[in-house]
PyMOL commands that place a pseudoatom at each C-alpha (Angstrom):
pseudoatom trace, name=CA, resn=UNK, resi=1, chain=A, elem=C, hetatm=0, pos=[4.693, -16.514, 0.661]
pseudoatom trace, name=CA, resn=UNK, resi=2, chain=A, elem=C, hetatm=0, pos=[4.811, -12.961, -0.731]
pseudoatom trace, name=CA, resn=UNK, resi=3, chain=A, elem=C, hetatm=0, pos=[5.164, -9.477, 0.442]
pseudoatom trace, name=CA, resn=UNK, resi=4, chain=A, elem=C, hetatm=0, pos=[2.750, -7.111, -1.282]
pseudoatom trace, name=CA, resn=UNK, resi=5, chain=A, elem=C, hetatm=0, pos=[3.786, -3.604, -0.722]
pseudoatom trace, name=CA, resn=UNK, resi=6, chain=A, elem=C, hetatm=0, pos=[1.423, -0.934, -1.724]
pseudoatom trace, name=CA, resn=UNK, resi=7, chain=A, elem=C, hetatm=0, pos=[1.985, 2.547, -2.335]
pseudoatom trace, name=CA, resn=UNK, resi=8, chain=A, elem=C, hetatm=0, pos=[-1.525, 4.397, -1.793]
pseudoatom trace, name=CA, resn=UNK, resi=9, chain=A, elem=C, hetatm=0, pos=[-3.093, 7.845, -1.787]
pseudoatom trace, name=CA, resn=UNK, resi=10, chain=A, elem=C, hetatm=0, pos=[-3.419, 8.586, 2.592]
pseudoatom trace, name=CA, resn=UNK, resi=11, chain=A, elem=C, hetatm=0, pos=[-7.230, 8.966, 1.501]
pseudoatom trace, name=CA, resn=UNK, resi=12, chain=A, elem=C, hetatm=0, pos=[-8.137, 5.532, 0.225]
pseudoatom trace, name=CA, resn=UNK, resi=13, chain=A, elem=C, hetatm=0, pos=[-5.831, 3.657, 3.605]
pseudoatom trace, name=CA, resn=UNK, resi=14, chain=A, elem=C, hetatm=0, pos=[-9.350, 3.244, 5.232]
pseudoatom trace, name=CA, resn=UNK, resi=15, chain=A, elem=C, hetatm=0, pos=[-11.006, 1.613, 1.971]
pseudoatom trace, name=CA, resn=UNK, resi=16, chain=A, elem=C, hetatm=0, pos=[-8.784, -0.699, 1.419]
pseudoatom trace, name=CA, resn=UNK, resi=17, chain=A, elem=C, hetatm=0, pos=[-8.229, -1.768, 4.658]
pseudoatom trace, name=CA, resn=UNK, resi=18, chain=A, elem=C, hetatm=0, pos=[-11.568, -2.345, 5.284]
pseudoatom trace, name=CA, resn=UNK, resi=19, chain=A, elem=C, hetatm=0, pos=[-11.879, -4.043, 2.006]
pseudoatom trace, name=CA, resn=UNK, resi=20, chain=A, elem=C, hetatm=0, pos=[-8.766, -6.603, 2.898]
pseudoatom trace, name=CA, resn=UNK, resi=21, chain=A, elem=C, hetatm=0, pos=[-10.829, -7.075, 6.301]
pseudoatom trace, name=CA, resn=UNK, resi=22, chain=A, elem=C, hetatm=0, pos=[-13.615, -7.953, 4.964]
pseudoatom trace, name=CA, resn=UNK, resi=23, chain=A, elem=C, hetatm=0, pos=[-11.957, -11.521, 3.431]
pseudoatom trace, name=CA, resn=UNK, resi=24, chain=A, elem=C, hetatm=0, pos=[-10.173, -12.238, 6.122]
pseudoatom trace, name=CA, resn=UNK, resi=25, chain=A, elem=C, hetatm=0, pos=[-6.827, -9.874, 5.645]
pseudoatom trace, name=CA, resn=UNK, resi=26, chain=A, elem=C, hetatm=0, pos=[-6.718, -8.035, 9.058]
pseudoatom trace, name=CA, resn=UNK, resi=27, chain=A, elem=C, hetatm=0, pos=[-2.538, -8.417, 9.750]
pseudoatom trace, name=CA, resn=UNK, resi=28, chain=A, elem=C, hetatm=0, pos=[-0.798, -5.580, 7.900]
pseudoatom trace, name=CA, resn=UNK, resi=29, chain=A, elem=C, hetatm=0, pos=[1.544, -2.622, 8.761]
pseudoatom trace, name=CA, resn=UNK, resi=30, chain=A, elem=C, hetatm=0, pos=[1.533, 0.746, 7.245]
pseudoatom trace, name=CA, resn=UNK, resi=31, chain=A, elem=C, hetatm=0, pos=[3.859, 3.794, 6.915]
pseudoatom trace, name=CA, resn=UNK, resi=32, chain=A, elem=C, hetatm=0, pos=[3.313, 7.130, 6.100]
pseudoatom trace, name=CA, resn=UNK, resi=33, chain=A, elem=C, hetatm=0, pos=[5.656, 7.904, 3.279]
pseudoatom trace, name=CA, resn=UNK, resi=34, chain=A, elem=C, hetatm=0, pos=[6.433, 11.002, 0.893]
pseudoatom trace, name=CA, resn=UNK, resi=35, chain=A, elem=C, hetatm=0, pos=[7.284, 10.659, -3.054]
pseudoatom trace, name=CA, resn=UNK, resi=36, chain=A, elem=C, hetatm=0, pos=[6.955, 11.197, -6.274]
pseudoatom trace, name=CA, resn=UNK, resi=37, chain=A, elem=C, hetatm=0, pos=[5.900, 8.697, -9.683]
pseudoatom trace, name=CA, resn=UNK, resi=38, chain=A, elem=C, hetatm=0, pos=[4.118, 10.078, -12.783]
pseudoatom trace, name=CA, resn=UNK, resi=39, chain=A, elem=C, hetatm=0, pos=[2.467, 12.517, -10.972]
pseudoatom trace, name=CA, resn=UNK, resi=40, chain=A, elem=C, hetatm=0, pos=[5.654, 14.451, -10.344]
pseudoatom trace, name=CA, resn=UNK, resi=41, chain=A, elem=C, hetatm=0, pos=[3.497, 16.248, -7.938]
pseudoatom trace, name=CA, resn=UNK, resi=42, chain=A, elem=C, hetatm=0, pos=[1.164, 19.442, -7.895]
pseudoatom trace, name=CA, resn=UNK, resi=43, chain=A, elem=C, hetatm=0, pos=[1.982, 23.358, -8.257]
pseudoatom trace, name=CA, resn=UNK, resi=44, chain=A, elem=C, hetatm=0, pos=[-0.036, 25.891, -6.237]
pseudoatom trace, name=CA, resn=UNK, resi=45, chain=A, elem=C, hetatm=0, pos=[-0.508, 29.059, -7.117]
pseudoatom trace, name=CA, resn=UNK, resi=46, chain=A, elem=C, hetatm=0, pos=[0.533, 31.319, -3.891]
pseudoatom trace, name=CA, resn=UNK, resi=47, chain=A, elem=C, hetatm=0, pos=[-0.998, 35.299, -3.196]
pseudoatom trace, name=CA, resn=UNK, resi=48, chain=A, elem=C, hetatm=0, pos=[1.020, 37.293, -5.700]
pseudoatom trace, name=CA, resn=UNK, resi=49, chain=A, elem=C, hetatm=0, pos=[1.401, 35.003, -8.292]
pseudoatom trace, name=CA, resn=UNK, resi=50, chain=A, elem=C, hetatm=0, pos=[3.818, 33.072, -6.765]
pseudoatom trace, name=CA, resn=UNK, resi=51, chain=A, elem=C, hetatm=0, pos=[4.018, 29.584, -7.712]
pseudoatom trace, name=CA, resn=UNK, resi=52, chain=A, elem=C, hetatm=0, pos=[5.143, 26.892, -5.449]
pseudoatom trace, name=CA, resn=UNK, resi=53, chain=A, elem=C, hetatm=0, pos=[5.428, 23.181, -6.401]
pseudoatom trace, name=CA, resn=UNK, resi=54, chain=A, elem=C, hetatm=0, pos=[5.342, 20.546, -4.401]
pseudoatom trace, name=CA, resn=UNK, resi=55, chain=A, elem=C, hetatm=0, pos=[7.106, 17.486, -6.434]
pseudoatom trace, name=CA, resn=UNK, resi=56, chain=A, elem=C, hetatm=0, pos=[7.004, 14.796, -2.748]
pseudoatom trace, name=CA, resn=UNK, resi=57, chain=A, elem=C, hetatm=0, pos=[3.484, 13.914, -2.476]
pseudoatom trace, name=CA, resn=UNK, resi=58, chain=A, elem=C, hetatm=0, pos=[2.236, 12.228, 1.457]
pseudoatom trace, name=CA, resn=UNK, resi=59, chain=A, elem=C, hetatm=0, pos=[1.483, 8.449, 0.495]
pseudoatom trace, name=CA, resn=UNK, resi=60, chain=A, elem=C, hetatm=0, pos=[0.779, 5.751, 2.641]
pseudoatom trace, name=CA, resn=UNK, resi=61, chain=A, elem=C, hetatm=0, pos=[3.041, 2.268, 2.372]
pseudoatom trace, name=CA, resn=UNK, resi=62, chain=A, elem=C, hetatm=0, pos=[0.942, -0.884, 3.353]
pseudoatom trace, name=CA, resn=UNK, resi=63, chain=A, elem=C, hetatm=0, pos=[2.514, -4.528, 3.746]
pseudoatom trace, name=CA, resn=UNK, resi=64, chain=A, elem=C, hetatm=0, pos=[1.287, -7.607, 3.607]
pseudoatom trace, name=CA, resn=UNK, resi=65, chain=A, elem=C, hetatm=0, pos=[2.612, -11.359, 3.943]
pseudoatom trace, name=CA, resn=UNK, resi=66, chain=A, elem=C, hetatm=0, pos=[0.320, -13.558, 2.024]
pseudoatom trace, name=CA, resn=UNK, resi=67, chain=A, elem=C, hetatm=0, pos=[0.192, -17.197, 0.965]
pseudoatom trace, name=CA, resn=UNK, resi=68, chain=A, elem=C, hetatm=0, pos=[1.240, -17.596, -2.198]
pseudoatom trace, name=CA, resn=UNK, resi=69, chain=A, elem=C, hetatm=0, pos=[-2.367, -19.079, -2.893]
pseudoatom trace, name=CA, resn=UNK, resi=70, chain=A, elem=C, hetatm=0, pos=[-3.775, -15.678, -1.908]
pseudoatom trace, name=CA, resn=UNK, resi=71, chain=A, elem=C, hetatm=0, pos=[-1.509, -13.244, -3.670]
pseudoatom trace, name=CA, resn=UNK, resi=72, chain=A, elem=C, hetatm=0, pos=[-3.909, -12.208, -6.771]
pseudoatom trace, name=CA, resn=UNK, resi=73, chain=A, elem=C, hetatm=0, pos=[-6.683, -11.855, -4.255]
pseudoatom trace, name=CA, resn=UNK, resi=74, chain=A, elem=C, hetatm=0, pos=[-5.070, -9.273, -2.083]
pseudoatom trace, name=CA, resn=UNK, resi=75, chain=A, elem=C, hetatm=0, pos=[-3.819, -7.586, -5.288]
pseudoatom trace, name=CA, resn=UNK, resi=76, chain=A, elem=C, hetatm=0, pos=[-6.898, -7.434, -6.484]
pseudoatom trace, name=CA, resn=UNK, resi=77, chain=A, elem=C, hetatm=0, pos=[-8.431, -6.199, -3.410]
pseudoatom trace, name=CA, resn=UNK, resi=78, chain=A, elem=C, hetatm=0, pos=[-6.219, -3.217, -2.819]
pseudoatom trace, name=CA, resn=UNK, resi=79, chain=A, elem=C, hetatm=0, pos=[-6.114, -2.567, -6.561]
pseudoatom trace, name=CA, resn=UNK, resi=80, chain=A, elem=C, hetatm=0, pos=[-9.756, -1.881, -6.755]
pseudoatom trace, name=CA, resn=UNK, resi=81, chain=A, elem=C, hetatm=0, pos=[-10.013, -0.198, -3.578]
pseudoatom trace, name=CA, resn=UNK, resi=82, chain=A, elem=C, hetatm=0, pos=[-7.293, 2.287, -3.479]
pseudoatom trace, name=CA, resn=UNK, resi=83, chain=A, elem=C, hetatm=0, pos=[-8.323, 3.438, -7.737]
pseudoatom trace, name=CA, resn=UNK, resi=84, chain=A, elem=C, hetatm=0, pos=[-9.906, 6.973, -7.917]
pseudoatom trace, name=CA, resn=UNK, resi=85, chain=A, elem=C, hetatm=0, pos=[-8.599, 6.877, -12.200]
pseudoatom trace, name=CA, resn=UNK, resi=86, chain=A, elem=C, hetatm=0, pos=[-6.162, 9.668, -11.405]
pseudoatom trace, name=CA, resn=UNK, resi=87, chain=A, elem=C, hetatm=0, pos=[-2.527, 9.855, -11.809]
pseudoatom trace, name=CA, resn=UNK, resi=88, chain=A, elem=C, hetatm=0, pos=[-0.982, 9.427, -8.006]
pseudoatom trace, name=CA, resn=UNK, resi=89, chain=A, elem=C, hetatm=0, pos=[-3.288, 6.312, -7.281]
pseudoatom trace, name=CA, resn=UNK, resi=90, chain=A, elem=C, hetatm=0, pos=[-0.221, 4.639, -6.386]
pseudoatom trace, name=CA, resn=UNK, resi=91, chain=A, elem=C, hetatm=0, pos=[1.632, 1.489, -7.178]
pseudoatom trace, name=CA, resn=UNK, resi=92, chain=A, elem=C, hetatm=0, pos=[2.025, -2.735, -5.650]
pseudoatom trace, name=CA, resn=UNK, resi=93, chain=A, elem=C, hetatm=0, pos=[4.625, -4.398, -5.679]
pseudoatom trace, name=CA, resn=UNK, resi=94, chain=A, elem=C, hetatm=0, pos=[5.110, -8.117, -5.066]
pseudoatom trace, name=CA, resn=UNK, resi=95, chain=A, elem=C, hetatm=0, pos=[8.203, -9.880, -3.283]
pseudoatom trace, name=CA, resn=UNK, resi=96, chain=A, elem=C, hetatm=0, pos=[8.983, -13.046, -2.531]
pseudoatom trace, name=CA, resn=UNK, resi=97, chain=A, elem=C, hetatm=0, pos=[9.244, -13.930, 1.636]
pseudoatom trace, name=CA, resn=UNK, resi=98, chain=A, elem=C, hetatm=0, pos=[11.598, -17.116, 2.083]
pseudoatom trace, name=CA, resn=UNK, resi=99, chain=A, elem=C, hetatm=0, pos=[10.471, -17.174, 5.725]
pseudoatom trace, name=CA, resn=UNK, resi=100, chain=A, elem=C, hetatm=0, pos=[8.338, -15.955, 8.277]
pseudoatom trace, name=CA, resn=UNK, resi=101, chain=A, elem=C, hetatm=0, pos=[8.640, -17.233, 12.146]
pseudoatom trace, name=CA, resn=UNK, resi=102, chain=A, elem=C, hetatm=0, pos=[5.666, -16.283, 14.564]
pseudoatom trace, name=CA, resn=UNK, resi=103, chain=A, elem=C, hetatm=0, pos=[7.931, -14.708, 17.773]
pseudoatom trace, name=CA, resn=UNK, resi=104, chain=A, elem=C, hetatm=0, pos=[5.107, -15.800, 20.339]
pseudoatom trace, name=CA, resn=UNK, resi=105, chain=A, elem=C, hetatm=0, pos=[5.098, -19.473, 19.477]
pseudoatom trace, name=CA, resn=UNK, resi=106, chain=A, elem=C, hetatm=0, pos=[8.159, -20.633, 16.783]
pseudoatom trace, name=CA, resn=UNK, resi=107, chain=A, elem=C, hetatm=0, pos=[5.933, -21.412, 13.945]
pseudoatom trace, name=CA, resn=UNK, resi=108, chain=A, elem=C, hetatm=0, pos=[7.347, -20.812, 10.805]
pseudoatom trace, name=CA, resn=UNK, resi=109, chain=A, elem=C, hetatm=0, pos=[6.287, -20.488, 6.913]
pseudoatom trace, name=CA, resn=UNK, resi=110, chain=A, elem=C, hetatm=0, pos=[2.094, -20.154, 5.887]
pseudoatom trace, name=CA, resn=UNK, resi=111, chain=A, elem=C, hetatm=0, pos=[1.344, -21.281, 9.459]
pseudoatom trace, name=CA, resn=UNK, resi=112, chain=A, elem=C, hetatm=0, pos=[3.423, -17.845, 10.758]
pseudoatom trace, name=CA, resn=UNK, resi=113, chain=A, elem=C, hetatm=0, pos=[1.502, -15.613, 8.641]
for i in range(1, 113): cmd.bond("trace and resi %d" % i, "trace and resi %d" % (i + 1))
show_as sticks, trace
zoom trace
């Protein structure tokens, strides 16, 4: 099993979870996150001429526990969903899961996810 974590622009959450739905995908979490990557964030010019920059961007964290089998599908997936060709589009990462138990019923491993 693996743990894909992505990293998104708040925007695209809806595309992509509708896109992950759409195989099959529906169990995830998400968390609203702030940071910074390439991007290093935005300035805005303020009345005056004052200039404020805001270097932690809102992002949105989604997690997923996949097969192993289905790992470069998902990627895939949110990859293509969640690109607009900007800087800020985000990042996935991919960890291993060693276990996963299902609370309701004991099962454990691909049959928990």
């Amino acid at each position: 099993m693996q743990k894909v974590e992505a990293i998104i622009r708040p925007e695209k959450l809806v595309a992509v979870r509708e896109a992950l739905a759409e195989v099959g995908f529906v169990g995830l979490n998400i968390v609203h996150v702030i940071g910074r990557g390439a991007q290093k964030g935005i300035v805005h010019a303020g009345r005056g001429g004052d200039v404020h920059t805001v270097d932690m961007l809102p992002k949105v964290k989604m997690e997923v526990v996949v097969r192993d089998a289905d790992t470069e599908t998902v990627l895939h997936i949110i990859a293509e969903a969640a690109r607009t060709g900007s800087l800020g589009d985000g990042k996935i990462f991919v960890i291993p899961v060693a276990d996963a138990i299902r609370v309701r019923t004991g099962e454990r491993g691909d049959v928990a996810v």
